[in-house]
MDTraj code that builds the backbone (N, CA, C; nanometers):
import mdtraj as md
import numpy as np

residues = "UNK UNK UNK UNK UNK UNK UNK UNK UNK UNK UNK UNK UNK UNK UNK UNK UNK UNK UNK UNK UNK UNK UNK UNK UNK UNK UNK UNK UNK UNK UNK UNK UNK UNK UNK UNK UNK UNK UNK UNK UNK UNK UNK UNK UNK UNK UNK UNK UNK UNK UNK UNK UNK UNK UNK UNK UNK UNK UNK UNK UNK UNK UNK UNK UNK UNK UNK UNK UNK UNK UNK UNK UNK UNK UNK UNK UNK UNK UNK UNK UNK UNK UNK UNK UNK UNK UNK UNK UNK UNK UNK UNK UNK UNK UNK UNK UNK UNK UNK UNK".split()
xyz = np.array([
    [10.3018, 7.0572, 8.7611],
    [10.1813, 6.9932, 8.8074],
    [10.2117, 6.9279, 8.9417],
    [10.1226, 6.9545, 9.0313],
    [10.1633, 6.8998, 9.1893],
    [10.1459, 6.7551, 9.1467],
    [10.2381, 6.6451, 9.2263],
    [10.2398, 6.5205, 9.2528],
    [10.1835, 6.3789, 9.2268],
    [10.0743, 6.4701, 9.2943],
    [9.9221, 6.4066, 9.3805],
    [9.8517, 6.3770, 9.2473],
    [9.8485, 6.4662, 9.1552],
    [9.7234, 6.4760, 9.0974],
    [9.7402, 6.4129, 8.8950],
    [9.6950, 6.3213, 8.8670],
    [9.6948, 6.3403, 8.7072],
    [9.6651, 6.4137, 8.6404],
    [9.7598, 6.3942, 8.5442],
    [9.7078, 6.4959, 8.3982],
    [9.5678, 6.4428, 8.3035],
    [9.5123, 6.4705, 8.2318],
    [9.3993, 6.4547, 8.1333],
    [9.4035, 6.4800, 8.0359],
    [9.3173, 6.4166, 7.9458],
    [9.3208, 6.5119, 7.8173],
    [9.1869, 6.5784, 7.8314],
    [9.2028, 6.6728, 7.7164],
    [9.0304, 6.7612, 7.7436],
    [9.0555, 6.8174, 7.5920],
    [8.8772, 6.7677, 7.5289],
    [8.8546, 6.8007, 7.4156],
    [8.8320, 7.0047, 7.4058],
    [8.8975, 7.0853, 7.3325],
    [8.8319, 7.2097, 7.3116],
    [8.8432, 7.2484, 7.1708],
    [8.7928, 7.3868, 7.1688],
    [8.7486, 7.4325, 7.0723],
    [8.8705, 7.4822, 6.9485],
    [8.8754, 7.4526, 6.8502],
    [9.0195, 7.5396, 6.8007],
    [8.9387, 7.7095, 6.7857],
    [8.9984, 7.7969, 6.8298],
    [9.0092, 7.9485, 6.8516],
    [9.0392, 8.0254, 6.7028],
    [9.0520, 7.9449, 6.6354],
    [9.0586, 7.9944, 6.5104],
    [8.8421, 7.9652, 6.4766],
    [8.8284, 7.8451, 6.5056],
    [8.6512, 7.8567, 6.4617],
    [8.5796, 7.9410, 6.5542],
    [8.6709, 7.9688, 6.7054],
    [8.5760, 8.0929, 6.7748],
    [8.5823, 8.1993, 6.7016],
    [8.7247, 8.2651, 6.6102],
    [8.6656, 8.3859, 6.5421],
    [8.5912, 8.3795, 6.4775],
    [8.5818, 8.2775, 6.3829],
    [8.4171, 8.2760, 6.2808],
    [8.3196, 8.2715, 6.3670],
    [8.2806, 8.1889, 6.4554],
    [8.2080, 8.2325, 6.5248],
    [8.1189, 8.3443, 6.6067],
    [8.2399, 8.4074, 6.6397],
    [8.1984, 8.5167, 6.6779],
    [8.1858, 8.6680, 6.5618],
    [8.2480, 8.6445, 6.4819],
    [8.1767, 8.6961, 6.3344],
    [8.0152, 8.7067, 6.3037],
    [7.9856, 8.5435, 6.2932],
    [7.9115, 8.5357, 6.2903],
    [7.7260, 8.6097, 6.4201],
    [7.8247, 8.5281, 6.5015],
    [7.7093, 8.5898, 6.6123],
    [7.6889, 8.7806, 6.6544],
    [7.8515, 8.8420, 6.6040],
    [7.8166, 8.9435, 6.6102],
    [7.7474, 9.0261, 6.4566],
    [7.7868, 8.9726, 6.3934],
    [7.5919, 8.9903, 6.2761],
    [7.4977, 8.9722, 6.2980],
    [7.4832, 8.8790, 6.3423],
    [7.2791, 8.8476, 6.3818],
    [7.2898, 8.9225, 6.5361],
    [7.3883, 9.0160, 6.5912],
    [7.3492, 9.0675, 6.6764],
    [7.2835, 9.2172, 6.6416],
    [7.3870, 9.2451, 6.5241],
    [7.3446, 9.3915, 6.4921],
    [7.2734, 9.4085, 6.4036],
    [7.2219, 9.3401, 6.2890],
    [7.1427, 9.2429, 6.2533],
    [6.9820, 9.2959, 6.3038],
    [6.9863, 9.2524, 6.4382],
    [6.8662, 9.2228, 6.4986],
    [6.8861, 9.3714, 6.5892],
    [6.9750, 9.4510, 6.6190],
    [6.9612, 9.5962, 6.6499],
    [6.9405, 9.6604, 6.5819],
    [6.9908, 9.6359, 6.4401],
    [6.9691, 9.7400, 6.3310],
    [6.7885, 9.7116, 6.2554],
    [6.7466, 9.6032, 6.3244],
    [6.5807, 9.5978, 6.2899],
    [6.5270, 9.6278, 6.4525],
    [6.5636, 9.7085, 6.4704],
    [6.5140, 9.7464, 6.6345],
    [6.4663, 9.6893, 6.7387],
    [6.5114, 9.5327, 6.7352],
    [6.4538, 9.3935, 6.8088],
    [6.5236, 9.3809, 6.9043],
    [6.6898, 9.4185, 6.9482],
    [6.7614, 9.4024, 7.0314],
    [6.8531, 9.4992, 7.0793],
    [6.8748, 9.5402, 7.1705],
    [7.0077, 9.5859, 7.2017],
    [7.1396, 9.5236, 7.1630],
    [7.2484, 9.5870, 7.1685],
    [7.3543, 9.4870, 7.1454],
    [7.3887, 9.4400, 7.3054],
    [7.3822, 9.5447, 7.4109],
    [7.3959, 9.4938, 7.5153],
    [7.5518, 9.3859, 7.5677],
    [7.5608, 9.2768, 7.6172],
    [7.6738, 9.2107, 7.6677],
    [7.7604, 9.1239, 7.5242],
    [7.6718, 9.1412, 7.4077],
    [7.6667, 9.0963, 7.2800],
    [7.7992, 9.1624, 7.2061],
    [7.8012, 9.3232, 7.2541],
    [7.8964, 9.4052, 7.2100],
    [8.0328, 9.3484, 7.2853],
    [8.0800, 9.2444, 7.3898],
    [8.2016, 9.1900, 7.4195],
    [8.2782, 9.1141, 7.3112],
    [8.1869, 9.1123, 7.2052],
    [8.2281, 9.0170, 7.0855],
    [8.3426, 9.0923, 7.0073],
    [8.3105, 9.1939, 6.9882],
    [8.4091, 9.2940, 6.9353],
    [8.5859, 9.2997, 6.9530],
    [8.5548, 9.2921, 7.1220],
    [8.7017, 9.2757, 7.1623],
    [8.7622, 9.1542, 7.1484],
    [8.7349, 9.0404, 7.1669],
    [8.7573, 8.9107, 7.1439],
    [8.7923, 8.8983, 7.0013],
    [8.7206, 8.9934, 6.8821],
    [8.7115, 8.9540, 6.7414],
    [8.8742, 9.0584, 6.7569],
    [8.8991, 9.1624, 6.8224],
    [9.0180, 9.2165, 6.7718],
    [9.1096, 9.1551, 6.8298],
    [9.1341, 9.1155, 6.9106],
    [9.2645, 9.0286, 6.9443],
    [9.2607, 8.8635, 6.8760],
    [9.1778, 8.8524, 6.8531],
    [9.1981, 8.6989, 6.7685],
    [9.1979, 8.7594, 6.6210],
    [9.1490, 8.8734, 6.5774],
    [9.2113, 8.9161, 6.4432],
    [9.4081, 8.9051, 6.3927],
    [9.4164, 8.9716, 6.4924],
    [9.6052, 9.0082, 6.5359],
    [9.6514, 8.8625, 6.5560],
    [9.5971, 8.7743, 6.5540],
    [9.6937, 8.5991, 6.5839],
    [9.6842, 8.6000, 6.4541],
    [9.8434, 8.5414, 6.3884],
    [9.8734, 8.4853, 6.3227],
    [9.8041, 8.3674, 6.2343],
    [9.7794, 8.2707, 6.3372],
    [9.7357, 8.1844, 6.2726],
    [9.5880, 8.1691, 6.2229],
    [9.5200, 8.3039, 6.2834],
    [9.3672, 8.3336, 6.2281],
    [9.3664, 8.3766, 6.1043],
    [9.5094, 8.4922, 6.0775],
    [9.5249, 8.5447, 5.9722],
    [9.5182, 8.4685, 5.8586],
    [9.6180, 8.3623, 5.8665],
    [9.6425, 8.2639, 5.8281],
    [9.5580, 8.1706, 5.7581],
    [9.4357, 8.1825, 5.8387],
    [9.3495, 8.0496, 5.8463],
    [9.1811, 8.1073, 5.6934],
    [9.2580, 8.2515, 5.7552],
    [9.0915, 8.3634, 5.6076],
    [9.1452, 8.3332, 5.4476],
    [9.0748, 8.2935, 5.4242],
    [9.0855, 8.2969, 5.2989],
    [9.0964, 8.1438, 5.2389],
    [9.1239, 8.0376, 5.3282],
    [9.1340, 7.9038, 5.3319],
    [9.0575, 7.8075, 5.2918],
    [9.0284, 7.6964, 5.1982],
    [8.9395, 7.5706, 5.2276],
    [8.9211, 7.5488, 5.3608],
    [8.9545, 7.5458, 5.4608],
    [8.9404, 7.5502, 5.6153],
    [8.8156, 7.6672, 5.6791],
    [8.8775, 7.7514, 5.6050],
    [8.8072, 7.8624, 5.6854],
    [8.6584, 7.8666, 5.6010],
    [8.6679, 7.7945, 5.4997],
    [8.5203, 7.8434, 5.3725],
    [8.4706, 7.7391, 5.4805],
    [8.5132, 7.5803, 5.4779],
    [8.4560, 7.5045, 5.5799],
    [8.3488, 7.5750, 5.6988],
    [8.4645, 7.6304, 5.7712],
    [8.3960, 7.6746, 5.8817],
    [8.2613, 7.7617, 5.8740],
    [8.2958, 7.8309, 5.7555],
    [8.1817, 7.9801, 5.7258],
    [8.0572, 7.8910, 5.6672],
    [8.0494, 7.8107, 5.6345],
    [7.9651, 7.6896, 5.6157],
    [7.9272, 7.6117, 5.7112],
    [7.9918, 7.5877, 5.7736],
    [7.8989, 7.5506, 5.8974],
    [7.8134, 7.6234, 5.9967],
    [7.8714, 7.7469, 5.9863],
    [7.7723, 7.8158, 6.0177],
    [7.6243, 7.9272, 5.9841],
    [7.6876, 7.9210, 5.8608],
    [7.5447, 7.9283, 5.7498],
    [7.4750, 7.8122, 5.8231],
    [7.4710, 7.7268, 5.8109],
    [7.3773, 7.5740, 5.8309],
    [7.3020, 7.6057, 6.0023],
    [7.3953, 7.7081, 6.0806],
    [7.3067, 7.7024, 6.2144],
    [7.2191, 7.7795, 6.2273],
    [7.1757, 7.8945, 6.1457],
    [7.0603, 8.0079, 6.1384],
    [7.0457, 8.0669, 6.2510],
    [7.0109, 8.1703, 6.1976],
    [7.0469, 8.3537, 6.3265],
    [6.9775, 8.2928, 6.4056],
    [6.8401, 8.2473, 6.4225],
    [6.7552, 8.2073, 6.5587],
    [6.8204, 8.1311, 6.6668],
    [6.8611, 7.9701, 6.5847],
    [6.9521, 7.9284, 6.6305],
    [7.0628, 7.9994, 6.7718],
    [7.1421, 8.0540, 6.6461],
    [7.2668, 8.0866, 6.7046],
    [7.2356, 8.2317, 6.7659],
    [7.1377, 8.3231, 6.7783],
    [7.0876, 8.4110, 6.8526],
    [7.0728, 8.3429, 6.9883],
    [6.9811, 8.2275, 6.9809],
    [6.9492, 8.1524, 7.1257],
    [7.0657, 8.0967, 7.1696],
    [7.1473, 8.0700, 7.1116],
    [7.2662, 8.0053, 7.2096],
    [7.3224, 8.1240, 7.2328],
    [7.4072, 8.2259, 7.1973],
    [7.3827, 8.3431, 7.2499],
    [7.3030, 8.4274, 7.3494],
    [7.2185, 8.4070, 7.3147],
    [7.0908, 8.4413, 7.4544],
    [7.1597, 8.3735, 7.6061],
    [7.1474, 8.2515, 7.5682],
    [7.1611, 8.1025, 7.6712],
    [7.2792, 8.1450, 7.7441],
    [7.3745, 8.1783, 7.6456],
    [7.5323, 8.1619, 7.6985],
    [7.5280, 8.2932, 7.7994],
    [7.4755, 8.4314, 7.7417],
    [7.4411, 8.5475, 7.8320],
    [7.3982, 8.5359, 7.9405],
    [7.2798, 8.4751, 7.9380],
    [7.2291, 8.4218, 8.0930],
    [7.2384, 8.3176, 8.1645],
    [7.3401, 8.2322, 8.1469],
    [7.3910, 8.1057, 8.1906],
    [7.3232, 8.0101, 8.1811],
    [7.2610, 8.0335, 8.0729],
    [7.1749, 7.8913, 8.0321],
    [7.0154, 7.8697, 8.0662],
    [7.0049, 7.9923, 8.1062],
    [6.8772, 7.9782, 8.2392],
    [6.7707, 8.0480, 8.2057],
    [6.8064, 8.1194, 8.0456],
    [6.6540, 8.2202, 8.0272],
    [6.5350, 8.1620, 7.9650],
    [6.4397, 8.2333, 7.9879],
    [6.3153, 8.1845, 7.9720],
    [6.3144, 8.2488, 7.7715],
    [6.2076, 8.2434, 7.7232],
    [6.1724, 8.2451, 7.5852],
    [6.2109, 8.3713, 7.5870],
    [6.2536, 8.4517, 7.4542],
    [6.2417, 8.5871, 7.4244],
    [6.1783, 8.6373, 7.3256],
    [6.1866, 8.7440, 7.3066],
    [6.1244, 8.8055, 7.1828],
    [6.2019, 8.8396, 7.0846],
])
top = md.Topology()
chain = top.add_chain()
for i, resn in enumerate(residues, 1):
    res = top.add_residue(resn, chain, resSeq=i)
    for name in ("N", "CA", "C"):
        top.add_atom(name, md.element.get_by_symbol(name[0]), res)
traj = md.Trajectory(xyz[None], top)
């Protein structure tokens, strides 16, 4: 770290709840292609992300867990619309108008 500058702390995400996550969001993507409402479109990047965080250890690790039921529960609780629109949002940088 140059000199000049401090270190920080910075809150993030543990990468083990992005794979549920992205589990999740890639269901209500295909989901909503397989009822002919959406393309999968930039949606389909989920895939690759889901296979290399499959192959970590500690994801492996983490399926099958009180931890991981946790997590799969919390996201039951956010509903496809929901988590479709933050999806949407995140695609277009936050900036889209209503969809269908």
């Amino acid at each position: 770290m140059a000199s000049d500058v401090d270190g920080f702390e910075m809150r993030v995400l543990d990468y083990r709840r992005t794979f549920v996550e992205k589990m999740f969001a890639i269901h209500a993507l295909v989901e909503r292609h397989k009822g002919g409402r959406s393309p999968l479109g930039r949606g389909a990047r989920h895939y690759a992300d889901l296979y290399y965080l499959a192959g970590d250890e500690l994801v492996q690790k983490l399926v099958g867990t009180e931890e991981y039921a946790a997590m799969y529960e919390d996201q039951l609780g956010v509903g496809e619309e929901i988590l479709w629109g933050r999806i949407r949002s995140a695609a277009c940088g936050g900036v889209c108008q209503q969809f269908v």
